[in-house]
C-alpha positions as CSV (number, residue, x, y, z in Angstrom):
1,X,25.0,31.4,-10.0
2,X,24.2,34.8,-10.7
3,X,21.2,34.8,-9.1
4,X,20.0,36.1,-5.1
5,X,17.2,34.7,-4.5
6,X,16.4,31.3,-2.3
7,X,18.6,28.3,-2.8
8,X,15.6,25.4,-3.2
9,X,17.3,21.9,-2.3
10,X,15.2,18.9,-4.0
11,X,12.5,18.9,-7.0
12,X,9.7,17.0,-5.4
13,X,6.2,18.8,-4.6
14,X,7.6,20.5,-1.6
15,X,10.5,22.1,-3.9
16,X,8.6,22.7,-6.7
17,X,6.0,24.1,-5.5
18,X,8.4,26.6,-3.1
19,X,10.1,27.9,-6.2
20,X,6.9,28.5,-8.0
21,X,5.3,30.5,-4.9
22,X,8.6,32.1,-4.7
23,X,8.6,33.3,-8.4
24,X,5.0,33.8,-8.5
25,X,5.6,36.7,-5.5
26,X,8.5,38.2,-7.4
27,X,11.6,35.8,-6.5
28,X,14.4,34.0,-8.3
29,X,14.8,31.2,-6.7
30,X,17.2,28.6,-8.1
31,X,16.5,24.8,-7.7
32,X,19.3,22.2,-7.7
33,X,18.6,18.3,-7.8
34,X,20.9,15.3,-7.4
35,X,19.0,13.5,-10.2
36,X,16.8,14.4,-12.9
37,X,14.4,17.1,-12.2
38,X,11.4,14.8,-12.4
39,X,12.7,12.2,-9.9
40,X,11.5,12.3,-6.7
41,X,9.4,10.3,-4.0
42,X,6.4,12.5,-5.4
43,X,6.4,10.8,-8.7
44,X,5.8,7.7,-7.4
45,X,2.9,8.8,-5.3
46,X,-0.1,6.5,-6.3
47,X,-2.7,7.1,-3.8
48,X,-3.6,10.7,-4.4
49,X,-3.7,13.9,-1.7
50,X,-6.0,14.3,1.4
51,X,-8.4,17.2,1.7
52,X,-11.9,18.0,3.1
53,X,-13.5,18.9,-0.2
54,X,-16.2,16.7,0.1
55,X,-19.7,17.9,0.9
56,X,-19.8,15.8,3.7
57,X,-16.8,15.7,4.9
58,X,-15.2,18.7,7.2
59,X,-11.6,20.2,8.4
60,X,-12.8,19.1,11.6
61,X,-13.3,15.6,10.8
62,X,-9.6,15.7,8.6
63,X,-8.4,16.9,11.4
64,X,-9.6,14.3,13.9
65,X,-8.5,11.7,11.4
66,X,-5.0,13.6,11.6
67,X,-4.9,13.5,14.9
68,X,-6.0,9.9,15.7
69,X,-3.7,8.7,13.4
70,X,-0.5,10.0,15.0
71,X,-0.3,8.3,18.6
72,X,-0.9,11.0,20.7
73,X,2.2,13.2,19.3
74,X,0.4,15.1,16.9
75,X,1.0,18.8,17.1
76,X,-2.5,20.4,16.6
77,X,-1.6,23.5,15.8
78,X,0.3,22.2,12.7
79,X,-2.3,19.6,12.1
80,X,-5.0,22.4,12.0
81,X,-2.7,24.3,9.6
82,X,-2.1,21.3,7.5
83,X,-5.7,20.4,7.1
84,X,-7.1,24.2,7.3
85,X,-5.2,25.1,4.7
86,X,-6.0,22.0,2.5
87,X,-8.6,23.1,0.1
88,X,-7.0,26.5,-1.0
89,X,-3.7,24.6,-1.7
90,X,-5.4,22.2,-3.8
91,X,-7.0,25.3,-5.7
92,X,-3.5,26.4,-6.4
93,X,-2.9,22.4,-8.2
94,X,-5.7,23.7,-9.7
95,X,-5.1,26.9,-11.4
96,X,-1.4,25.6,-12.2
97,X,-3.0,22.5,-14.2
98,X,-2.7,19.4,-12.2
99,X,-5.8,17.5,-13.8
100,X,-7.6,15.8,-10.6
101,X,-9.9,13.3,-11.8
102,X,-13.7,13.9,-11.7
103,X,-16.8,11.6,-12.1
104,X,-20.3,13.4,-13.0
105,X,-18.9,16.6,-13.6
106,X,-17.4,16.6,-9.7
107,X,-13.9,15.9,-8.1
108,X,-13.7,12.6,-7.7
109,X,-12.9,11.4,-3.8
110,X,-11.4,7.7,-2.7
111,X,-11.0,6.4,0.6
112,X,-7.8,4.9,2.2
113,X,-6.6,3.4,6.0
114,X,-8.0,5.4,8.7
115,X,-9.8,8.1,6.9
116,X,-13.5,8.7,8.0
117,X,-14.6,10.2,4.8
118,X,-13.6,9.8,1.1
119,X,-11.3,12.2,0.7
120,X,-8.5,11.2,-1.3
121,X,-8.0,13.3,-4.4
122,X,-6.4,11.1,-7.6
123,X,-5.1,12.5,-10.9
124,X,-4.7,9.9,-13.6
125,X,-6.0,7.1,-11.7
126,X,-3.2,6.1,-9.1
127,X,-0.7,8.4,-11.1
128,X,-1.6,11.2,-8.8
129,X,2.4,11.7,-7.8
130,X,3.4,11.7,-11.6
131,X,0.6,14.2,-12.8
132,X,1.9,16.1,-10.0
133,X,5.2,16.3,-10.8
134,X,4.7,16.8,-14.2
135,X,2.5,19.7,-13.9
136,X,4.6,21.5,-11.8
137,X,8.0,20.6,-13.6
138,X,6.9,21.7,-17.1
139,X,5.4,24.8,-15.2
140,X,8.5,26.0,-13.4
141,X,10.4,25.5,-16.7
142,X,8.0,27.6,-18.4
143,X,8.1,30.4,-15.6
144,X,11.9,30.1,-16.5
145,X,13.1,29.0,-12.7
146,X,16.9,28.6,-12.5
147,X,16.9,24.8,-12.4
148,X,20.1,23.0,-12.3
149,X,19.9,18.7,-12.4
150,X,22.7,16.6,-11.1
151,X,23.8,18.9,-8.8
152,X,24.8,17.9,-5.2
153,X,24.6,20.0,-2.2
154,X,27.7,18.7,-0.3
155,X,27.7,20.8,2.6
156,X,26.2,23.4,4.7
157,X,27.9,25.7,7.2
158,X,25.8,28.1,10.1
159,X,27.6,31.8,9.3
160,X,26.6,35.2,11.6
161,X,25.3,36.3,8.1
162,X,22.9,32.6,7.5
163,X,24.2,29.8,6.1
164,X,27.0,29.1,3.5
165,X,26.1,26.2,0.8
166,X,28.6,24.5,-0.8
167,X,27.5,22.5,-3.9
168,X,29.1,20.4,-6.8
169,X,28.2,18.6,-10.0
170,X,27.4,14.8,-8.9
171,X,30.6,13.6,-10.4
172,X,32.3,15.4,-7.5
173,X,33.6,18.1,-9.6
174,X,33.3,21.9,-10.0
175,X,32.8,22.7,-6.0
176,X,31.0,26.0,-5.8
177,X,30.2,28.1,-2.7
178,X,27.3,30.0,-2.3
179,X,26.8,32.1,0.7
180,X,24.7,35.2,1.6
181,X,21.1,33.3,0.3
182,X,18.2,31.3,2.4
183,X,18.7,27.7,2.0
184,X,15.1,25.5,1.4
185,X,15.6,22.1,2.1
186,X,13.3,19.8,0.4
187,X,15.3,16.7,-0.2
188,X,12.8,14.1,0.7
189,X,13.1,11.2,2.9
190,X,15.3,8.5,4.0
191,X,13.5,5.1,2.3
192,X,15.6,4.5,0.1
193,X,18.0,3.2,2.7
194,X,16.5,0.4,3.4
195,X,17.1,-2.9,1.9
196,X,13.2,-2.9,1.0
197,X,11.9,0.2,0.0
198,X,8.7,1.7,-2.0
199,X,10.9,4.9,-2.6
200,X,13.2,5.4,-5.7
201,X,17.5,4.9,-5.0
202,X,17.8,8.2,-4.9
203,X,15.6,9.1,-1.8
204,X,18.7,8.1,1.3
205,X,18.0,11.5,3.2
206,X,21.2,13.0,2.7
207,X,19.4,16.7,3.1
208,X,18.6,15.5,7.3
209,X,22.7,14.7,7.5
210,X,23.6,17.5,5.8
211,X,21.4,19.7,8.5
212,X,22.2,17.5,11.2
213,X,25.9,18.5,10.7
214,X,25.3,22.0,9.9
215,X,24.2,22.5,13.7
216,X,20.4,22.0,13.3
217,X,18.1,19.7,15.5
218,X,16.5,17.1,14.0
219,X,13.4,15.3,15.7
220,X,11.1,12.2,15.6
221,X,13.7,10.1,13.1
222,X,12.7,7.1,15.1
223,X,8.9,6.7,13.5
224,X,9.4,5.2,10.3
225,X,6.3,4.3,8.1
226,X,6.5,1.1,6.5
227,X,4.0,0.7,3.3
228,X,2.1,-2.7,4.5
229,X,1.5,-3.3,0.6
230,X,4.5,-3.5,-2.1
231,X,4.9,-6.1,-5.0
232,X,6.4,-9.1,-3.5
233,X,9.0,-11.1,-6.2
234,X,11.9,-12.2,-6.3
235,X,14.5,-9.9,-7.9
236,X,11.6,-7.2,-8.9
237,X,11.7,-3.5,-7.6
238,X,8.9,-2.8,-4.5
239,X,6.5,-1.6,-6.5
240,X,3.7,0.2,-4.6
241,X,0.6,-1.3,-4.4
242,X,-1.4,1.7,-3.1
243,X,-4.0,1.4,-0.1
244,X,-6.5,2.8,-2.3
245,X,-6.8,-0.8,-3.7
246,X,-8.3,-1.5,0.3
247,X,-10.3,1.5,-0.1
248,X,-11.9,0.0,-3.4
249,X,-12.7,-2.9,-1.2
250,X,-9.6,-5.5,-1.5
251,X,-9.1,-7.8,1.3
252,X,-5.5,-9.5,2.6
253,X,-5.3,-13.0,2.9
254,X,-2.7,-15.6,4.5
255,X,-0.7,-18.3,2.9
256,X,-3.8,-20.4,3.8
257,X,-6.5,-18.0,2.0
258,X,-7.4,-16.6,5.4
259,X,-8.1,-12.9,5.4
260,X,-6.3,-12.1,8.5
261,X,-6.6,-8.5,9.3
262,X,-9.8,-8.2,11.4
263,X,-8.5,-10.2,14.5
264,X,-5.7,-7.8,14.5
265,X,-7.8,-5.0,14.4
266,X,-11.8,-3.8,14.2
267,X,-11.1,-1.5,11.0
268,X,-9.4,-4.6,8.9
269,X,-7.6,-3.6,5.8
270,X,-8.3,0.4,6.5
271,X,-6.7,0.1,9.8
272,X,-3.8,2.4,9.9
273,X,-0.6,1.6,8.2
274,X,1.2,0.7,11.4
275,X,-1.2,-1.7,12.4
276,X,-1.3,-3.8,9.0
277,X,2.2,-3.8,8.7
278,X,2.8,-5.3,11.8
279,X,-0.2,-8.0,11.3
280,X,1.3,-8.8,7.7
281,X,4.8,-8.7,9.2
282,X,3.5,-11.4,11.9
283,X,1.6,-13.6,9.5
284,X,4.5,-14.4,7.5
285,X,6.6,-14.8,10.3
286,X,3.8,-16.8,11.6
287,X,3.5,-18.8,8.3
288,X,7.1,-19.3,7.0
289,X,5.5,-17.3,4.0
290,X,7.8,-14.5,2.4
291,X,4.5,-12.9,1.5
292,X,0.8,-12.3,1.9
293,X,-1.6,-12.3,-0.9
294,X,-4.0,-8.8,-2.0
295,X,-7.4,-10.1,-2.7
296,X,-9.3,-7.3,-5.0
297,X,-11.2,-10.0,-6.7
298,X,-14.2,-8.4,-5.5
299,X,-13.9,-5.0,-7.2
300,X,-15.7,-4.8,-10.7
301,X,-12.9,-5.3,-13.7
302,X,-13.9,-2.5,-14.9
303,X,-13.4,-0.3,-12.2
304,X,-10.5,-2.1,-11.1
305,X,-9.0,-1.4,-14.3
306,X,-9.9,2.6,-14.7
307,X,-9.3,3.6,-11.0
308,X,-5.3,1.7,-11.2
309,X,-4.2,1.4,-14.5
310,X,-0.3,2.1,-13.5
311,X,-1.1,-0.8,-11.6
312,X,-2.5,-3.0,-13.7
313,X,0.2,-2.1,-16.7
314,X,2.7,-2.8,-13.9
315,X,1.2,-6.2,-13.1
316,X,0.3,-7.6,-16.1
317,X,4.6,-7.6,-17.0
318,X,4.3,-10.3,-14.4
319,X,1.4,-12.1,-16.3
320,X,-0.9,-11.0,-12.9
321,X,-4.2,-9.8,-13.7
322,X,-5.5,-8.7,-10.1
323,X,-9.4,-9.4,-11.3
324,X,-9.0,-12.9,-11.2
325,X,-5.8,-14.1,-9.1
326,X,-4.7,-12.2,-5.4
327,X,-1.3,-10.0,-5.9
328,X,1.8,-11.2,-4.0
329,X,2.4,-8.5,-1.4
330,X,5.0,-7.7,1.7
331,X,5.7,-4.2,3.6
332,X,8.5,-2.3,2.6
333,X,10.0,1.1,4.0
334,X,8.1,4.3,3.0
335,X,8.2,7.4,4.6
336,X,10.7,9.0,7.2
337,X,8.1,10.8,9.5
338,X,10.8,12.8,11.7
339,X,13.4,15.0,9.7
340,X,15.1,18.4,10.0
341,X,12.8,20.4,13.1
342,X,10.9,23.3,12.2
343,X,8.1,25.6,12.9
344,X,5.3,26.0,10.9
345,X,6.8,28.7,8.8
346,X,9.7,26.3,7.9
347,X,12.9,28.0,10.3
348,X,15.0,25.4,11.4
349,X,17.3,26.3,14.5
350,X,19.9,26.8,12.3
351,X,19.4,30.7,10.8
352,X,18.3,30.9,7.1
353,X,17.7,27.4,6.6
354,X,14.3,26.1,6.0
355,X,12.5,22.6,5.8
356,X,10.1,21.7,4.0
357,X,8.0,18.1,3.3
358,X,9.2,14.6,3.9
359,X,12.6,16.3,5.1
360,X,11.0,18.6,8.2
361,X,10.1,17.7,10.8
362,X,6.9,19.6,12.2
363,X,5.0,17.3,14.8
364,X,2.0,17.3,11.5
365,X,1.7,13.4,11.4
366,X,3.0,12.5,15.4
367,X,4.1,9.0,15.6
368,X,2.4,7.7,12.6
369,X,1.6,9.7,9.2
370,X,-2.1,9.4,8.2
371,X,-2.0,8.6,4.4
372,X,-2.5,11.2,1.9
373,X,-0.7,14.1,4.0
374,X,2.1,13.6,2.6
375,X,1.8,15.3,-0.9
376,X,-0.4,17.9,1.4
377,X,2.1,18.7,3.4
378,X,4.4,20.2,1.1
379,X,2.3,22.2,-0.6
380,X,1.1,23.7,3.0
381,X,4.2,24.2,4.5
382,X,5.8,25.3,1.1
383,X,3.6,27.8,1.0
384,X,4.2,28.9,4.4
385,X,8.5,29.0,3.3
386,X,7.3,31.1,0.4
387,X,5.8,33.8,2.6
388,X,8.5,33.8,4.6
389,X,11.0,34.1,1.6
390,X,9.5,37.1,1.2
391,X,8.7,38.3,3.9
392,X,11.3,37.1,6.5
393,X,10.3,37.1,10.2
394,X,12.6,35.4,13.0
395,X,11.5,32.1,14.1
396,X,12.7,28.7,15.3
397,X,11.2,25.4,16.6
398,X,9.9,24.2,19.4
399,X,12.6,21.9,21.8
400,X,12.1,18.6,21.9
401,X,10.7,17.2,25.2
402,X,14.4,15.6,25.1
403,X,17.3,16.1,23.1
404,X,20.2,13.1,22.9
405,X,23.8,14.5,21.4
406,X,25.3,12.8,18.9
407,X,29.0,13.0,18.5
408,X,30.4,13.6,15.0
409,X,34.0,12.3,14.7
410,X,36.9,12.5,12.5
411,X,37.0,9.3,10.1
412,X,39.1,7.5,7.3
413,X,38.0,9.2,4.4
414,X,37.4,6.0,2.3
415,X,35.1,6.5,-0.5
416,X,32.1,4.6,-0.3
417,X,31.9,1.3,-2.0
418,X,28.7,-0.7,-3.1
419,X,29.6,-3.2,-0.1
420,X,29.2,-0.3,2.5
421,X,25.7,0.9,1.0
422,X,24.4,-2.7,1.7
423,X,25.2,-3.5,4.9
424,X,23.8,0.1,5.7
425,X,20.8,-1.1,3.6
426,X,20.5,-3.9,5.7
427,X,21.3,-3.2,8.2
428,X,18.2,-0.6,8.8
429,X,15.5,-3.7,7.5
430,X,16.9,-6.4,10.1
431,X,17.8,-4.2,12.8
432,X,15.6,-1.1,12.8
433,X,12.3,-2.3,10.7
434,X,8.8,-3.0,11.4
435,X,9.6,-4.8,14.8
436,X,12.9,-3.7,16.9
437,X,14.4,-4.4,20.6
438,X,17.4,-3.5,21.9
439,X,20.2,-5.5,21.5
440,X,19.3,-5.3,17.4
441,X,19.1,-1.7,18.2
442,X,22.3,-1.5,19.8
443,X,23.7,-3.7,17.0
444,X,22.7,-1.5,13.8
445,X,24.2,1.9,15.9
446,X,27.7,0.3,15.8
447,X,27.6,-1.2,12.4
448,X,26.2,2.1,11.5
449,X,29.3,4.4,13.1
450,X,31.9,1.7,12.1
451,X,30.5,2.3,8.6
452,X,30.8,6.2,9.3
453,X,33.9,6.0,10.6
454,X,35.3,4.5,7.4
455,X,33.7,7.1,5.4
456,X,34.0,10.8,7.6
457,X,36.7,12.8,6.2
458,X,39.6,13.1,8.5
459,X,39.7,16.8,9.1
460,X,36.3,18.5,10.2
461,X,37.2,21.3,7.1
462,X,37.2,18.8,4.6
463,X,34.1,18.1,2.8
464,X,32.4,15.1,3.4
465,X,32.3,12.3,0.7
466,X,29.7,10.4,-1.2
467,X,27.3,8.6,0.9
468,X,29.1,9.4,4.0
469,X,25.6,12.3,4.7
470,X,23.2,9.3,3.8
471,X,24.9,6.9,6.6
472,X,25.0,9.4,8.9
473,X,20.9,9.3,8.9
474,X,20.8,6.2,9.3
475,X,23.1,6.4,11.8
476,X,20.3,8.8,13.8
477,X,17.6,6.8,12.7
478,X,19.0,3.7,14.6
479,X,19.9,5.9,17.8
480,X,16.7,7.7,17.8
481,X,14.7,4.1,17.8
482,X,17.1,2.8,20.8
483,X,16.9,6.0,22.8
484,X,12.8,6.0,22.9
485,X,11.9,2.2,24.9
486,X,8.5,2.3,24.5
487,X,6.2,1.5,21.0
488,X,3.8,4.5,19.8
489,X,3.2,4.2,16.0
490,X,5.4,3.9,13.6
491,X,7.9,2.7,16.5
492,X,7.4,-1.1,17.7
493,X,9.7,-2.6,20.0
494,X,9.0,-5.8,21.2
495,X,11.0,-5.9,24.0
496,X,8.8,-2.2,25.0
497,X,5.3,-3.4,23.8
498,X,3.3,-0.3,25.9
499,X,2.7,2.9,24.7
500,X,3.9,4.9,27.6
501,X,3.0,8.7,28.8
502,X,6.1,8.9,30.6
503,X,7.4,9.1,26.9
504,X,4.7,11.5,25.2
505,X,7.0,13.5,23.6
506,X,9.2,14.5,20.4
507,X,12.6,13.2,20.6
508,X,15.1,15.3,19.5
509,X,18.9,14.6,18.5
510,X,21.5,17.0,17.9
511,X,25.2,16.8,16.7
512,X,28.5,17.8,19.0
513,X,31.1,18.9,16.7
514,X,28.8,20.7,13.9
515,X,31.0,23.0,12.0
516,X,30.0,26.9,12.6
517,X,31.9,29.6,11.9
């Protein structure tokens, strides 16, 4: 790797755009991916990417929406950054060539769950994520960024001089050590490891475990989003069904052909995503039903049809057609709000590591992540790393209001088997879903370890194996959600129904036995 420049871990938004900053202010950076280059969480992004373009919409009123949305743990000052900074990032989608939709010569702006404004930006319909990633893909090849694909980061280790990377090809092979260069994580979230997920296989947060065990703090892994509308059928993938279909004006309805949502809630189907998941979740326990049904009868065909075409394609292999029959629908896992702890110029605690995106962890979206920050939030933060990349200045993030430790112990070494991914899988969906209380909770963190302790190396020099990073998050997830007995957003225990001030605060975890040296 005969470049010095930035190590860039993860090809979604938040890693493409970093590199692309990076070389645009004189860089090399060099991005590796466990995958293909194009898959990532951002490619399957339907909805589209917040920002107060509108002319009557504001950065105040984003901001409040932000902040409204995120159970009282919203950091403003990174909120304020976040939605500040909004419009000139978009401009940057802009000049590198993401094509946003427009009606009447204007951007064209949709509304989703707990928005006050339209303010959604869309590319391609509801293939905003894809005309994303495409853009910025084919443009980082073109700007000749170092990109190498199936490469696995396999561990990371905190050095005087910053941190030493140790990758490999993802057939295990070729182990290389890089040392001496900034490390960018951007390797999405943790979805993927549930047993119901809107994400793609590859998104099992590996890049938090990886952290985690390098020494840095990780916060807020408790609040996990859960989408309230994927595809429900049996033995097809979760496909997302995108809130924007609400925004258009669909309803959800019951078993019965009740639309349900309003006694849960005064703001119905744009109620945030918390709050509808929970309501669907309780109507079909309520019910017996494995499902609920998404009524978007209502919308015009025709605008049905431009505004979601990946949608309808998708549907229509079912023999659905969503203008004249409801779309079977059910919550799935979607976004890991906590990750890697930063501040707002990406440092870590750990010394020349960076976050960035789904994988950091900056107090942006509190308990509960409004929808559409998400793509936002790479590029504002990413932009953020880039500076710093160039221009480094010490930093680190806040503490927590409360850090737990987290022991990391020798193990077996066993490779990990198909049989050992599921019961992590579901492990997280029964014990650690929508709803949770305490003796599940307590439940999924020793499944989880005994499945860790079958997997850790036995010798803390030894490098890790397959899979062993990605049950380690979990493993966090499930201790962060029993250490914090009360429900704020994302976070619902039913045997701790009050939102609580005692606990107004970011929980943070961090590992006893991390490998320095």
């Amino acid at each position: 790797m005969p470049s010095n420049g930035p190590l860039i871990v993860g090809s979604g938004i938040a890693g493409l755009y970093v590199a692309l900053r990076a070389r645009e202010l004189g860089l090399r950076p060099t991005l590796i991916t466990k995958s293909r280059l194009e898959e990532s969480n951002t490619r399957y992004a339907q909805g589209g990417i917040a920002a107060a373009v509108g002319e009557d919409d504001s950065v105040g009123r984003h901001l409040a929406d932000t902040v409204n949305a995120g159970g009282g743990l919203v950091d403003r000052r990174a909120a304020r950054q976040l939605t500040e900074e909004a419009p000139k990032r978009i401009a940057d989608l802009v000049r590198m060539g993401v094509p946003f939709d427009t009606f009447d010569g204007r951007v064209a702006l949709g509304r989703e769950a707990a928005h006050s404004r339209s303010r959604i930006l869309h590319a391609g319909g509801d293939a905003t994520g894809l005309q994303i990633e495409e853009t910025l893909r084919r443009r980082a090849l073109h700007e000749g960024i170092e990109a190498r694909e199936r490469t696995v980061l396999r561990r990371l280790v905190a050095t005087k001089g910053g941190v030493t990377a140790t990758l490999s090809r993802d057939d295990g092979r070729s182990v290389e050590v890089v040392e001496g260069r900034p490390v960018v994580l951007a390797t999405g979230g943790a979805g993927g490891l549930y047993q119901y997920s809107s994400n793609p296989s590859i998104t099992t947060g590996e890049g938090i475990g990886l952290a985690f065990r390098a020494g840095a703090t990780v916060t807020d892994l408790e609040f996990v989003q859960f989408h309230p509308t994927t595809f429900y059928h049996d033995g097809a993938p979760r496909f997302l069904m995108t809130e924007a279909i609400r925004g258009e004006g669909a309803v959800l309805r019951n078993d019965a052909g009740e639309r349900f949502l309003p006694k849960y809630d005064r703001a119905a189907e744009l109620a945030p995503r918390d709050v509808v998941s929970r309501a669907i979740d309780r109507e079909m326990r309520r019910t017996g039903a494995p499902c609920v049904w998404l009524d978007a009868t209502g919308i015009p065909r025709d605008r049905l049809f431009a505004r979601f075409p990946t949608i309808i394609r998708f549907l229509a292999s079912y023999g659905i057609d969503p203008s004249r029959e409801p779309i079977p629908v059910a919550p799935a896992a979607h976004y890991t709000v906590g990750g890697v702890a930063t501040d707002l110029d990406g440092h870590s605690t750990v010394p020349g590591l960076f976050g960035c995106g789904e994988a950091a962890s900056t107090g942006v979206h509190g308990a509960n992540r409004l929808a559409s920050n998400s793509l936002l939030e790479g590029l504002v933060f990413g932009e953020r790393v880039a500076r710093q990349l160039l221009h480094p200045t010490a930093g680190a993030p806040p503490a927590p209001g409360r850090t737990v430790t987290v022991r990391l112990r020798p193990g077996r070494g066993a490779p990990m088997g198909t049989a050992d991914f599921e019961e992590v899988r579901k492990t997280l969906w029964e014990k650690v879903g929508i709803v949770r209380d305490g003796p599940g909770l307590r439940e999924a963190v020793r499944t989880l370890q005994a499945v860790g302790d079958r997997l850790e190396p036995p010798e803390r020099i030894e490098l890790p194996g397959p899979g062993a990073d990605a049950v380690l998050t979990a493993r966090l997830i499930a201790t962060a959600a029993l250490t914090r007995t009360e429900s704020r957003g994302a976070h619902w225990r039913s045997d701790h129904p009050k939102t609580l001030d005692a606990w107004k605060f970011h929980l943070g975890l961090s590992a006893v036995g991390a490998r320095t040296r």
